[in-house]
Structure formats: structure tokens, C-alpha cells
C-alpha positions as CSV (number, residue, x, y, z in Angstrom):
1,X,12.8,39.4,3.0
2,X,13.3,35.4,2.0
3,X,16.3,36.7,-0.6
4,X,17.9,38.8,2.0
5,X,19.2,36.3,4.1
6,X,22.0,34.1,3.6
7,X,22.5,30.9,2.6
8,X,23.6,29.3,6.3
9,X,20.2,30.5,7.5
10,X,18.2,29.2,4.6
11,X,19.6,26.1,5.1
12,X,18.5,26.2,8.6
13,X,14.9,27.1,7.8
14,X,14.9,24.0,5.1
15,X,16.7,21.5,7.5
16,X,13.8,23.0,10.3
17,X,11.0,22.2,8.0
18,X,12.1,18.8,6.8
19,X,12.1,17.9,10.4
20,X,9.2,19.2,11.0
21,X,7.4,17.1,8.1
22,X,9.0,14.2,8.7
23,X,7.6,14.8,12.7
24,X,4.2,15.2,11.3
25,X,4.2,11.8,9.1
26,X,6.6,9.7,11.7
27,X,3.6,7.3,12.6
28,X,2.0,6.7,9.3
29,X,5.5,4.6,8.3
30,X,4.3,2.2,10.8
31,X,0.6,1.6,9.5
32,X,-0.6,-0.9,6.9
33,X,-2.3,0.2,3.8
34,X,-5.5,1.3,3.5
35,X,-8.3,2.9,1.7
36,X,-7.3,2.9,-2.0
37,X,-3.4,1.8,-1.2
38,X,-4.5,-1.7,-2.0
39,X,-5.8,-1.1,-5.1
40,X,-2.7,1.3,-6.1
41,X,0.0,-0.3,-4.8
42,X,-0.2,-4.2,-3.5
43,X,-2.5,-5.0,-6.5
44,X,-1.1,-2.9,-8.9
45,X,1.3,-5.1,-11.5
46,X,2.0,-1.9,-13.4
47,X,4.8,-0.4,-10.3
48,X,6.4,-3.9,-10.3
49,X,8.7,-2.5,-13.2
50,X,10.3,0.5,-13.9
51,X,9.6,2.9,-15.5
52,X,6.0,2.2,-14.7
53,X,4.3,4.1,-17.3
54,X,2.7,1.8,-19.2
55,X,-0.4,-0.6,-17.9
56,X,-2.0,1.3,-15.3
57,X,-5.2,-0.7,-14.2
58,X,-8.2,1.9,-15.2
59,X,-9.3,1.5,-11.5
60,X,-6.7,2.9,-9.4
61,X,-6.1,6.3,-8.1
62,X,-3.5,6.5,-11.0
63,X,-5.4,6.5,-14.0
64,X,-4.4,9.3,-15.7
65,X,-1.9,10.3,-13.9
66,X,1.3,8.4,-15.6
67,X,4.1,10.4,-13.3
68,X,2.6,9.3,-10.0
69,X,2.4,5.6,-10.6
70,X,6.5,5.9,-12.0
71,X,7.1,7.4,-8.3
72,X,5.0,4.1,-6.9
73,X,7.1,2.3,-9.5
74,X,10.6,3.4,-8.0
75,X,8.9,3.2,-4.5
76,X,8.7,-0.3,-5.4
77,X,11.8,-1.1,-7.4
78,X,13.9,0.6,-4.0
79,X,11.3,-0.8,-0.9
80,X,9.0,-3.5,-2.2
81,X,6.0,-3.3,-0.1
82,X,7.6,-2.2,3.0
83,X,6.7,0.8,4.5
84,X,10.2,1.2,6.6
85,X,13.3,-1.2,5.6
């Protein structure tokens, strides 16, 4: 069914369900960090350079897992700690 329609309407569904996500996570821009964000991110020297792939503290959420502390890395390098700018 998906590869039957055309590419105006997939676009449509994709734009639709962007919205939609970005409807459902609208007010967590606004919040501070919590929980283990504090240990990941604000005390976490190893995002404060690209690529961040090197130095991860054992005692984040990111030990282990290289490719998701680069994306806190270029989170960083593009916002800095804010959540909106």
C-alpha cells in the first residue's frame, strides 16, 4: 500500500508526523535537566569538543555508547547548554 502512493502524499504523511512529534515533545524544550542529563551533558567535558568520541566519563549514560555522546557533542558545539536558542 505505502509504495503505491505518490510522492506529494508521502511527503504529506512525513511533514504530518514531524508535526506531530514535535507536538508531543513541545514542552520538554522548556524544562531543565534532570535525572542523568547532569551527569551526561552539563558535567560531561568529553561533548565540549567535537568529535566527542574520545574521554567519555565511565559514569554517564554514554559509556559505551561512542555515537551518542558525538550527537551530545554537536548538540553542544551548535547550542551550548541551551535547550531553545
Amino acid at each position: 500500500m505505502w509504495r503505491s502512493l505518490d510522492v506529494k502524499t508521502r511527503l504529506i504523511v512525513y511533514s504530518l508526523l514531524l508535526l506531530l512529534c514535535l507536538a508531543a515533545y513541545a514542552n520538554s524544550f522548556q524544562g531543565p535537566f534532570v535525572f542523568d542529563d547532569i551527569v551526561t551533558i552539563v558535567e560531561n567535558d568529553s561533548i565540549r569538543r567535537l568529535p566527542g568520541l574520545v574521554g567519555i566519563p565511565p559514569e554517564t549514560s554514554t559509556t559505551g555508547r561512542p555515537i551518542a555522546n558525538m550527537t551530545f557533542a554537536i548538540n553542544f558545539a551548535v547550542h551550548g547548554l541551551q535547550l531553545t536558542t
